[in-house]
N, C-alpha and C positions, 0 to 999 in steps of 0.2 A: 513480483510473485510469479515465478515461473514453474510451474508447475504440471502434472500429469504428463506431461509429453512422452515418457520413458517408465512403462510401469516397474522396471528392473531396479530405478531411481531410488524406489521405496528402500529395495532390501539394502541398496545403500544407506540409505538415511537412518534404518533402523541399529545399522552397523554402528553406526557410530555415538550410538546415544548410550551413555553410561549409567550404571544402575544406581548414582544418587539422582535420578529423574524421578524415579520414582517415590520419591517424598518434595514435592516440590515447595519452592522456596513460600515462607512466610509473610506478611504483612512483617515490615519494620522498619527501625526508625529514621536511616538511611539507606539507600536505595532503590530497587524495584521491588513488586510485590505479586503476586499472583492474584490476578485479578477477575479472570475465569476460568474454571479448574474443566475445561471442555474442550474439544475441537475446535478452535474459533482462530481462524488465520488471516494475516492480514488485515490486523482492523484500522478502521479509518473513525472516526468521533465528529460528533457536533454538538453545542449545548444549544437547548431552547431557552425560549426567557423566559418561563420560570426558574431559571439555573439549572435543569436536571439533563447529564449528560446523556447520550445516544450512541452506541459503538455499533459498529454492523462489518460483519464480515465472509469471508468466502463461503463458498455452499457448503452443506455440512448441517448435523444432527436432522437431518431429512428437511433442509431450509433452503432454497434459492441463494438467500441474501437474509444473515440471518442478522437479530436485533439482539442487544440488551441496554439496561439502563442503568444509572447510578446517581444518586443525587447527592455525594460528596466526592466523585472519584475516585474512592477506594475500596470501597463496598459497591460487587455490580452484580447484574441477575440479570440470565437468558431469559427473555421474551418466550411467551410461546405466541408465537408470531409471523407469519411471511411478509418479509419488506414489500417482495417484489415477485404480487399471484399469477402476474400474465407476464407474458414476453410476446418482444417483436418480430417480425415477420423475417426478419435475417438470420437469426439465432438458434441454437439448440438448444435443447432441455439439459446439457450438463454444462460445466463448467463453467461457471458464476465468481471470478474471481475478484480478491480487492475491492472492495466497494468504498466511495468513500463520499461524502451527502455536505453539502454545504448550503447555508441560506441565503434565500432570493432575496430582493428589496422587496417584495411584497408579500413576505412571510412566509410562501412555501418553499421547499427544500428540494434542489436536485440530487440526484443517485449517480453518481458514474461508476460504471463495471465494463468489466472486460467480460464478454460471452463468446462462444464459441463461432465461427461463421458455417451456417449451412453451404457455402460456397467453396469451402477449404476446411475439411474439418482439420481438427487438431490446431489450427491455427485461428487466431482472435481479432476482436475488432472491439471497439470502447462502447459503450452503450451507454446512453442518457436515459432518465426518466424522473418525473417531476412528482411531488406528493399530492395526495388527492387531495387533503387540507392543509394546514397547518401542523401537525401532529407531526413531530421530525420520523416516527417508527413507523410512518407510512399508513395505509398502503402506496406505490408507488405505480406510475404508472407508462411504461415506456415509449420511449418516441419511435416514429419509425423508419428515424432513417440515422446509423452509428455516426458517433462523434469521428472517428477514424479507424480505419482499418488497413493501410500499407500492409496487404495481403503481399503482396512482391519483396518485400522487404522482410516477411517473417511474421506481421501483425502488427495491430498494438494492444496493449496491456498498460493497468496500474495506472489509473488516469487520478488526480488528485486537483483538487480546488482548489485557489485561490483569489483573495479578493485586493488589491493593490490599496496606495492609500489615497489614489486619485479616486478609487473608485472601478476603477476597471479590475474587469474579471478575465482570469486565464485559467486553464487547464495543463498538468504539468503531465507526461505518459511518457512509456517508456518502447521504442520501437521494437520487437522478440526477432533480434535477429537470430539467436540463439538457436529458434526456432526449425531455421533451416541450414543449421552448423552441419558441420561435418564428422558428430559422432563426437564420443570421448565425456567429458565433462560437462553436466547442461547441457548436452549435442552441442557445445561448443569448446571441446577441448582438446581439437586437431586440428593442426593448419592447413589452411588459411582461416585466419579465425574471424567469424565475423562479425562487423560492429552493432553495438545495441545501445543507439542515442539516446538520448533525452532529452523531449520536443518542447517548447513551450509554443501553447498556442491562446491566441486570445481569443475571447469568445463573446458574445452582446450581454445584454443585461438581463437575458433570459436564462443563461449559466449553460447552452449547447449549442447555440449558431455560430459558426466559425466567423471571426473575423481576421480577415489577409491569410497568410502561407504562416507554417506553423515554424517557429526557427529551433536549433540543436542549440543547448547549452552544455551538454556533459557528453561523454562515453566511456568505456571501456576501454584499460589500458593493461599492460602487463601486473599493476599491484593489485589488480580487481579481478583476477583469474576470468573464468570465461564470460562475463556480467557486470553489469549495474544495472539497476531496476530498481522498485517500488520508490520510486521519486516522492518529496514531499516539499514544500515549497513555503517560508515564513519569511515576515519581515521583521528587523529586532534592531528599534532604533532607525540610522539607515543602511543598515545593512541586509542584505537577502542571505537566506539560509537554505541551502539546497542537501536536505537529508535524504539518504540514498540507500543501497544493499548493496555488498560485492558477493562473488561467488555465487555456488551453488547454494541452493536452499536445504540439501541434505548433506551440503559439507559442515565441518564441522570449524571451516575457517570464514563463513555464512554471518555478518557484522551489519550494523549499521556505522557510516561515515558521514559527512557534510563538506559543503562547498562552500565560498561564500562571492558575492558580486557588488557592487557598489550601483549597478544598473538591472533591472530584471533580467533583461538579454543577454547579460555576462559584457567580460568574461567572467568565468567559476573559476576560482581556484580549488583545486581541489587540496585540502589540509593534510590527508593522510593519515587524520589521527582517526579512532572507531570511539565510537561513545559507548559501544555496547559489544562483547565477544561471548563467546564459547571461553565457560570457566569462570566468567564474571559473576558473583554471588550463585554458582552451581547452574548457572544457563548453561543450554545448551542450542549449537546453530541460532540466538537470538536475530531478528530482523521483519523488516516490512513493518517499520515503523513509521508511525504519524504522530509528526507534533502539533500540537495546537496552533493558532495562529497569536495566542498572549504568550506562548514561548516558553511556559513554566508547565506544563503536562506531556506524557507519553504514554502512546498503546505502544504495545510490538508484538511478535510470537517467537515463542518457543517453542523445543520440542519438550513434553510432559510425558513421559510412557508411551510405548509402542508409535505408531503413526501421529498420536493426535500434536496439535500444535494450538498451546493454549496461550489465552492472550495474559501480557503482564501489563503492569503499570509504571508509573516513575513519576517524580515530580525532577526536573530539569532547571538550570542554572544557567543562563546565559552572560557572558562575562567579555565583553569585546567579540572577538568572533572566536573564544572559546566557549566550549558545552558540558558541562558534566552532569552526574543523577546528582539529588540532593542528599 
C-alpha cells in the first residue's frame, strides 16, 4: 500500500479509472462482489469466535483505522467506530495505513499499521498495538516502541500476520524503498531503481517482540514495474502462499500475484500468474489484498469513483499451488 507520497499521484490515478466504475460490480454468483461501497483501502480481516468477521482498513471516512463487520462474509457494514483512539509517541496524526489484526493465544487481538515517523515525515515505520478486550473492533491500544522502521532504506509499511502450524508467529512487511526512488513511477521509475523487499520477521507469542534478524523472501523485479508490497502470507496444505501487489497503486496494471515456498523462509517462486487485474469483472487498479488463513476468502481494493478505493470480496479456490475466485 503505497501511498500519498506524490500528491500529483492522485490526478494519475483518477486518469485512469473508466466510467463503468461508476456502477460498481454486483453481488454474484461467481466471482468478487462489492462489499463496501466506501473508501476503505487495504483491508486486512479476522474472524472472532462467535464466527462474525472483522475488516479494518487505511484511514479514511474521518477514521484512523477504520472497522466493519459481517457475519456471513458477504453482507458488511462500516462501524461507526475508531479502532485506534490514541497513538504512540513516534507517530503522526495522518497516515494510518494497511492495518491488518490477528488473534493472541489469549484471546486479544494485535493491530499492525504502518504510521507516519515524527523522525522522517513522509516516510513509515509498522506500528503494533493490542486490544483492550477481547472485542476484535477494538478499541486498540498502541505500543511504544514500532515493530520496524528501516528509515535508511525507505521505511516499512504493510505489515501482515501470521501464525505457523508449529505455532510460531511471524510478521510479513514490505521494506518502501520506493520511498526514496528516484522520481517517475511510485518515485520509483527511473534508474537506478530501488529495491522493495519483503521481510519476514518472527516475533514471541505476544504477536510484536521481535525474535532474531528479520530475513528477505521476495522483491521487485522488471515484471512488477517499480514495486511489490502489501505482502500476505498463508499456509495451504504444505505449501506457503506468499500474496503480493506489483506496480503502482494508480496504475491501472496495479494486480494482485502469489509466490509459493515449501519452507516459510523460501525460496518463493514467484508464479507470475495475477489472480486479480484491471478489467477483471469491471475492476479497476484491483489489489492489497488479504487472504484468510483457511484459504477460501478475500478482501482487496478497488478504485470505485473518483479517488475512493472500496473494498470487494471473493471466495478463492486453492488447487496445488494454483488460485482462482470461485
Amino acid at each position: 500500500m503505497w501511498t500519498h507520497y506524490l500528491p500529483s499521484l492522485w490526478a494519475l490515478g483518477l486518469a485512469l479509472i473508466p466510467s463503468v466504475i461508476s456502477s460498481p460490480i454486483d453481488i454474484r454468483t461467481t466471482g468478487p462482489w462489492l462489499a463496501l461501497d466506501t473508501d476503505f483501502p487495504d483491508p486486512g480481516f479476522v474472524q472472532a469466535d462467535d464466527g462474525t468477521w472483522y475488516a479494518f482498513g487505511t484511514n479514511g471516512n474521518n477514521r484512523t483505522v477504520q472497522v466493519a463487520k459481517s457475519a456471513d462474509f458477504k453482507t458488511w457494514t462500516l462501524l461507526d467506530k475508531e479502532a485506534l483512539p490514541t497513538l504512540a509517541g513516534w507517530e503522526t496524526q495522518i497516515d494510518h495505513w494497511a492495518p491488518d489484526v490477528v488473534r493472541r493465544n489469549d484471546g486479544k487481538f494485535v493491530l499492525y499499521y504502518s504510521g507516519e515517523a515524527q523522525e522522517m515525515l513522509r516516510h513509515h515505520c509498522i506500528g503494533t498495538a493490542v486490544s483492550e478486550s477481547t472485542d476484535p473492533s477494538g478499541p486498540y491500544i498502541p505500543n511504544p516502541t514500532p515493530l520496524s522502521c528501516r528509515l535508511d532504506q525507505g521505511g516499512s509499511i504493510d505489515a501482515s500476520g501470521f501464525l505457523d502450524k508449529d505455532g510460531t508467529r511471524y510478521v510479513v512487511f514490505k521494506v518502501d524503498g520506493n520511498s526514496i526512488g528516484n522520481g517517475g513511477d511510485c518515485n520509483n521509475g527511473i534508474a537506478p531503481l530501488k529495491p522493495t523487499p519483503i521481510l519476514l520477521q518472527r516475533v514471541d507469542t505476544d504477536g510484536f517482540t521481535p525474535v532474531g534478524d528479520a530475513v528477505q523472501i521476495l522483491d521487485r523485479d522488471d515484471s512488477d514495474g517499480p514495486l511489490v508490497e502489501a505482502p500476505n502470507l498463508i499456509l495451504h496444505g504444505d505449501t506457503y502462499f506468499l500474496f503480493y501487489s506489483t506496480h503502482c497503486y494508480t496504475d491501472e496494471a496495479y494486480d494482485v500475484r502469489w509466490a509459493t515456498a515449501s519452507e516459510i523462509t523460501g525460496p518463493y517462486t514467484k508464479t507470475g500468474k495475477q489472480l486479480v487485474k484491471s478489467g477483471d469483472y469491471g475492476l479497476v487498479s484491483p489489489g492489497g489484498g488479504t487472504v484468510c488463513g483457511c484459504g477460501d476468502k478475500m478482501l482487496f481494493h478497488g478504485f470505485c469513483g473518483g479517488d475512493r478505493r472500496c473494498t470487494y470480496a471473493a471466495e478463492v479456490r486453492i488447487d496445488g499451488v494454483n488460485v482462482e475466485f470461485v
